[in-house]
C-alpha positions, 0 to 999 in steps of 0.5 A: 810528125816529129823528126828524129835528131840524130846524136851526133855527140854521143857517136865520139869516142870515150876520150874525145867526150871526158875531154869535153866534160873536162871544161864543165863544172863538176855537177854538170859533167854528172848530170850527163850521166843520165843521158844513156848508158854510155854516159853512165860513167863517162864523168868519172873518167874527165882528166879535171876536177874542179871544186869551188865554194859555190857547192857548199852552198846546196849542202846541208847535214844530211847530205855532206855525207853523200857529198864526201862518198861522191868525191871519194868514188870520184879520184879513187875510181877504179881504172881511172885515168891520169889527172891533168889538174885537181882545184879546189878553190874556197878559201873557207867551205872546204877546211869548215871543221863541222863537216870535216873533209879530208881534203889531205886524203883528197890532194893524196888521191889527185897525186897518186893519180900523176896530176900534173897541175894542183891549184888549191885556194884554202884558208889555213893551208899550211895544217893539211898539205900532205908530204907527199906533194913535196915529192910528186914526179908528175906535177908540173904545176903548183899553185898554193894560196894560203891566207893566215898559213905557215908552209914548212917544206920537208928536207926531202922535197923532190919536184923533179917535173916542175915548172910552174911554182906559184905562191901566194899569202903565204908564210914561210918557216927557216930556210924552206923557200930555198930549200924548195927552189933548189929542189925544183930542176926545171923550174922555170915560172916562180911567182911570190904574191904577197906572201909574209916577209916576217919570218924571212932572213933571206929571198934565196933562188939559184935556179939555171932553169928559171925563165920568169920570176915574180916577188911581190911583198905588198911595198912592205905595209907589213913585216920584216924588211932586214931580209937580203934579196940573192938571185942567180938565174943565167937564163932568166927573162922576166923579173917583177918586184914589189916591196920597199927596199930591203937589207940587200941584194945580190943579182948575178948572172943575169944576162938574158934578162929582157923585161924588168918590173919594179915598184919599190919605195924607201924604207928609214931603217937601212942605207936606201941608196945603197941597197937600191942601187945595188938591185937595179945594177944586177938588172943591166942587161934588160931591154925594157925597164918599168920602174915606179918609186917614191924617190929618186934613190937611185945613186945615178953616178953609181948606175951602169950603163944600160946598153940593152935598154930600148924601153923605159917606163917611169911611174912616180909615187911623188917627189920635187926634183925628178928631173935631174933625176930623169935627165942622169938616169937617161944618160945611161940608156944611149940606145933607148927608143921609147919613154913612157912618164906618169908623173905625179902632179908636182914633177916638171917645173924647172925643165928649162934650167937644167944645167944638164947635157943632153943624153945622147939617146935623145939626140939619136934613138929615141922614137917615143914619147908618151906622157900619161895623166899630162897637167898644163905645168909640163909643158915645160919638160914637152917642150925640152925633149921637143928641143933636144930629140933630134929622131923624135916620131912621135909624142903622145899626150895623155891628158886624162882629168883635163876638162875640155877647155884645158884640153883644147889650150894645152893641144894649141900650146903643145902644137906651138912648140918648135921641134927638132926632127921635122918629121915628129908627129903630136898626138893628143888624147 
């Protein structure tokens, strides 16, 4: 005898169901429909819609007409709800010029519908971004990835609800990065990734609201490098930056900064020390620091002192001569607790002639040393923080490519080696 299973699901109110139908792809949460009468029309009541490619690919030309009636019925339904987010994300389908969607006509929908969050991965972008977007009160997420696009922001851009603005392969015309920023008032998350520098005579974001901020510019492969970098951003918490260094930079007011990220690279063109030095010097209020560059263009005797600075991380490209280099830069950090070194293979050679002072930070903060991709030439420089870090706990040894043999002499030389604080632990990995 067959027993009755109840339906536990179809007993929840509308809202809890649209919500669950909200984190299945879009042809599953219609398919529901076919359940019974109250799960009709519960899909076209679901708070996000999502599009990628994979649709296009049981399309043919007989049915992109039905495809495009769906998608209409869908954001235009009649007492629909508001949207939580709109994606369409396909780099080529949704912009193929054969079967013309309007996928202006669709972000308009989504907008007028108060979406708070648009995510649109689309080649050619820059052609079909309706003005409308630039003044939606509702939106509080924006996520454009626009590969070969020119995005040019209207002069009456308004996102007063806006808090999240990420960019990516994207170029921009005049002054539109700053016209869009300064329009943005609680902006607090900005990313630019890998966006076209060609156009650019200035990265220009004043903004008191923002809290994280990202600019990656591919280390200037390609494109314009005679831009200037002005940053003003009183609370900011977190800035990441990668490019080869630029004309300029001005960083003020910067006070709250905690986590910088930088991976920069020289550039022959322009007074690198200079411009260099200057960028690291708006960044003196940081508690943790991850730098990776090619050379040590870092003028040291022109650094600040870093007096937040607990955490450091260096990652080299490349370059002889690194160790004066370090040894000056620690200097400026005398409450520095953690250093972390990935050094290329040519770096730690000449650590026992360094006619240097000790850093103070070595002699009574620091806790922490890690050494990633070690090779058996380094011993040296293992030895010299051993000599001189007086509070040292732990030294952390990563000796990845090493074969077993080398492994095993380098952990009986490392564990050899005298060491100032007694109670220094050695890990080897």
């Amino acid at each position: 005898m067959a027993m009755c299973v109840e339906d536990r699901i179809s007993s929840f109110p509308d809202h809890i169901l649209c919500h669950i139908l909200s984190f299945l792809p879009i042809e599953e949460a219609v398919r529901t429909s076919i359940i019974s009468t109250k799960w009709r029309y519960l899909f076209a009541s679901i708070s996000t819609i999502k599009f990628d490619g994979h649709l296009m690919r049981g399309l043919t030309d007989r049915n992109v007409d039905s495809f495009k009636n769906f998608v209409d019925r869908l954001l235009k339904f009649p007492d629909q709800v508001s949207l939580d987010c709109f994606r369409l994300d396909d780099i080529v389908s949704w912009n193929d010029k054969d079967r013309n969607f309007d996928v202006s006509d669709w972000i308009c929908a989504a907008l007028c519908r108060g979406v708070k969050e648009i995510d649109l991965d689309l080649d050619n972008l820059g052609d079909i971004l309706p003005a409308l977007l630039f003044t939606c009160h509702s939106l509080v997420t924006l996520k454009l990835v626009a590969v070969g696009s020119e995005i040019t922001v209207p002069s009456d851009v308004c996102l007063g609800n806006l808090k999240t603005l990420q960019l990516r392969n994207a170029s921009f015309v005049g002054d539109s990065i700053h016209r869009l920023i300064s329009n943005c008032h609680v902006l607090e998350d900005l990313a630019f990734i890998h966006c076209d520098s060609d156009y650019l005579r200035e990265v220009n974001i004043q903004s008191p609201s923002l809290k994280r901020l990202v600019l990656d510019f591919d280390l200037g492969e390609s494109g314009n490098l005679d831009y200037v970098v002005v940053i003003n951003a009183p609370n900011l918490v977190y800035f990441q930056y990668t490019d080869a260094v630029v004309e300029g930079y001005t960083l003020t007011n910067m006070k709250s900064l905690e986590k910088a990220r930088l991976n920069i690279c020289e550039n022959d063109s322009i007074d690198c020390e200079t411009s260099a030095t200057h960028l690291i010097q708006g960044i003196r209020n940081v508690r943790s620091l991850s730098l990776t560059t090619d050379e040590a263009i870092f003028r040291t005797s022109q650094l600040p002192i870093f007096h937040n600075l607990i955490e450091f991380e260096y990652g080299g490209h490349g370059f002889n001569g690194i160790e004066t280099w370090l040894v000056e830069f620690l200097h400026c950090a005398p409450n520095l607790e953690t250093l972390n070194l990935n050094f290329p293979v040519e770096a730690g050679t000449r650590w026992k002639a360094l006619p240097i002072e000790v850093p103070s930070c070595l002699s009574f903060h620091l806790k922490e040393i890690e050494i990633s991709c070690f090779v058996t030439h380094m011993i040296e420089m293992v030895s010299y923080f051993l000599d001189n870090a007086m509070v040292l706990e732990n030294l952390i040894i990563r000796t990845k490519g090493l074969s077993v043999t080398q492994t095993r002499k380098v952990s009986n030389q490392l564990l050899q080696l005298l060491k100032s604080s007694k109670k220094c632990l050695i890990v080897i990995l």
